[in-house]
N, C-alpha and C positions, 0 to 999 in steps of 0.2 A: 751601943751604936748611936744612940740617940745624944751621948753626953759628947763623943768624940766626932762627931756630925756639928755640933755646935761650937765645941769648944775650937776645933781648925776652922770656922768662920771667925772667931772672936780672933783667932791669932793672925791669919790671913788680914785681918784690918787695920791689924798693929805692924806690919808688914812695913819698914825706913824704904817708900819708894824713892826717895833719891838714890840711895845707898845701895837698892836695887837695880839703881840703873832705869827705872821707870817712868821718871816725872813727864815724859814728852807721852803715856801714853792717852793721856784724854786731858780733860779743861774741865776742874771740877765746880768752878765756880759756878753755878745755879743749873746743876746739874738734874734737878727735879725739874722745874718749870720745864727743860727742854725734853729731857724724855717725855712728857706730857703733850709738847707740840709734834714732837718726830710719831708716835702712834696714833694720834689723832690727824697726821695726812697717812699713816698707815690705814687707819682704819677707812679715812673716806676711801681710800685708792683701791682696796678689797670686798670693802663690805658687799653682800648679795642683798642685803632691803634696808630699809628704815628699820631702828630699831630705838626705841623711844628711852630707853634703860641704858643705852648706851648714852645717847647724846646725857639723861640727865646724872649720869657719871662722871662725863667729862666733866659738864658744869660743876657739878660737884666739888671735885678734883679742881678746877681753878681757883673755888674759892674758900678750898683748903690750904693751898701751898701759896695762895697770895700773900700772905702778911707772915710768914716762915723767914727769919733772920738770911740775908744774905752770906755770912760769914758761918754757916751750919759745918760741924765737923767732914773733912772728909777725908777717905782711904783709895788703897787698890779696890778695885767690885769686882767679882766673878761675874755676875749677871747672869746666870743660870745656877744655881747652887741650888743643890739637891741629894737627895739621898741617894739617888741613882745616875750622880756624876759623880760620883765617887769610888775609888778602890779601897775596899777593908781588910785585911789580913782575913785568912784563912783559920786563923786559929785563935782572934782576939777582936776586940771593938777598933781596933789602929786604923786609924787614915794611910792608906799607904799612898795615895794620889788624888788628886781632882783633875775631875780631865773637863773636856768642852768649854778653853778660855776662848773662844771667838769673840763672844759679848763683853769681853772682860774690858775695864775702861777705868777710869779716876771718877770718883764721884759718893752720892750719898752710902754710906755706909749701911742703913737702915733696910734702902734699896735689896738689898742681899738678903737681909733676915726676912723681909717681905715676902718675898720671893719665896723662901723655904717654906714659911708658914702656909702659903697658900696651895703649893705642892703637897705639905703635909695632910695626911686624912688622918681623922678619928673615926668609931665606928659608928657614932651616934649622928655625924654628918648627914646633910638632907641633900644642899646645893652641890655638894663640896664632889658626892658619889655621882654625880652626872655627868663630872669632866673626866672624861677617858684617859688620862693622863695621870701615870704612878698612883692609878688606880687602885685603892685599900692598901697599897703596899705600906703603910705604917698603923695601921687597924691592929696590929693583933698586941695579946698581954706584953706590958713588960717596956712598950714603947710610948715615951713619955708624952704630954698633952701638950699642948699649942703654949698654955700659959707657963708652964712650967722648963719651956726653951727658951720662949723671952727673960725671962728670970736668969736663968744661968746666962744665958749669953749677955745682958747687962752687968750682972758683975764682972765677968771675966773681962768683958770689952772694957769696962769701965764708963760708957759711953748712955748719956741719959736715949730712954727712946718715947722723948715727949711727942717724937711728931710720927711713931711707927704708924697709926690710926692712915693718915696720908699716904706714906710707902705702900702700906697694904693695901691699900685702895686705887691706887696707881698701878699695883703689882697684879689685879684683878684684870683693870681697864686694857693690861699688856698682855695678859697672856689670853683676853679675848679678843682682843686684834688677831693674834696667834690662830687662834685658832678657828675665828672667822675667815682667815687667810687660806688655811687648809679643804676647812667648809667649800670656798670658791672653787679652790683644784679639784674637790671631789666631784663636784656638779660640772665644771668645765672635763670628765675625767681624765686630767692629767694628775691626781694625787695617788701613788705609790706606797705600799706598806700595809699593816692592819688595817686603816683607817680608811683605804681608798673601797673597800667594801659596803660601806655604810652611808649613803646622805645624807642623816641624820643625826649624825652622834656629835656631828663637832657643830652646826649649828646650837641643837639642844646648851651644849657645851657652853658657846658664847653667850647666848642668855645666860644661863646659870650665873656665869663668871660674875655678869654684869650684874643681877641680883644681890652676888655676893658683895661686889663692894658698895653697891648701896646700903648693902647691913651695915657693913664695915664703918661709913662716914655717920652712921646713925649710930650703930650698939657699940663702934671699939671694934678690934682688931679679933677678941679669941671669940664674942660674940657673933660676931659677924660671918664669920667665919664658920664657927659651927651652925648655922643657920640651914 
């Protein structure tokens, strides 16, 4: 599951969008810096308090992706890719689908495997197990480590990932907007589903997140990450 999770993200990026028929669906050119300004008015527009770990994330984060080559590879994005958008065969590791392209857009490539990484749990995770979110679902024997997806997915991809460290760390700062977002609806309650039980869990959540990519801009990506 873990090889076939990775290896249709590596294929997905090699994906001829013209040929597809897709070049009109986003502007990939400096596609980090703007997701970085689009959840940073997300974040002001939701947040419930001051949160001091965020704000020094952001910063962070700008003066990560400042000096990052303008002409950086870029593909189709999923922008949600995960183990659990996904359909597998009944009887084998096969991708049989990905589903949830809403978020889906032209842009960094890396963006994606970020994303996975940070959805991904090991069992030995601190920060990682306080986001409610595909909660231990990758914890048990047999499912590969954080460092060892980066590795297959560069060579497959072909695609160096000098700047994943950034991705990931942006891919933190997004999914605690996310889920500072949620946090809001729970306290105002209009949030629906598991989560609207709890006013706590997706606050806790957001700090974590932002914890985490602080690891992330200091220790590297699988460090950071298992923090």
């Amino acid at each position: 599951m873990s090889a076939a999770l990775v290896n249709v993200l590596a294929d997905l990026h090699r994906v001829d969008v013209a040929a597809a028929g897709l070049r009109d669906l986003g502007r990939p050119e400096g596609y980090l810096p703007r997701q970085l300004a689009r959840w940073t008015k997300q974040w002001d527009h939701t947040k419930t308090r001051d949160l001091p770990t965020m704000d020094a994330l952001r910063s962070r984060l700008a003066d990560l992706l400042e000096p990052l080559p303008l002409d950086l590879p870029w593909s189709l994005v999923h922008g949600d890719y995960r183990l659990d958008n996904v359909i597998l065969a009944p009887a084998s590791a096969q991708v049989l689908s990905v589903l949830d392209w809403e978020m889906s857009t032209l842009g960094d490539p890396l963006a994606d495997l970020a994303l996975t990484l940070v959805y991904w749990t090991e069992a030995a995770d601190t920060l990682r197990h306080q986001v409610p979110v595909a909660e231990h679902l990758t914890d048990g024997a047999g499912f590969w480590d954080r460092a060892r997806i980066i590795s297959t997915y560069a060579e497959r991809s072909g695609l160096s990932v000098g700047h994943l460290d950034a991705c990931t760390a942006l891919a933190c700062f997004k999914l605690a907007v996310i889920t500072e977002s949620i946090h809001a609806r729970t306290l105002s309650g209009k949030q629906l589903g598991t989560t609207a039980g709890d006013t706590h869990a997706m606050g806790v959540a957001t700090e974590s997140l932002a914890e985490m990519g602080l690891a992330v801009c200091t220790d590297g990506t699988v460090a950071g990450l298992s923090s």
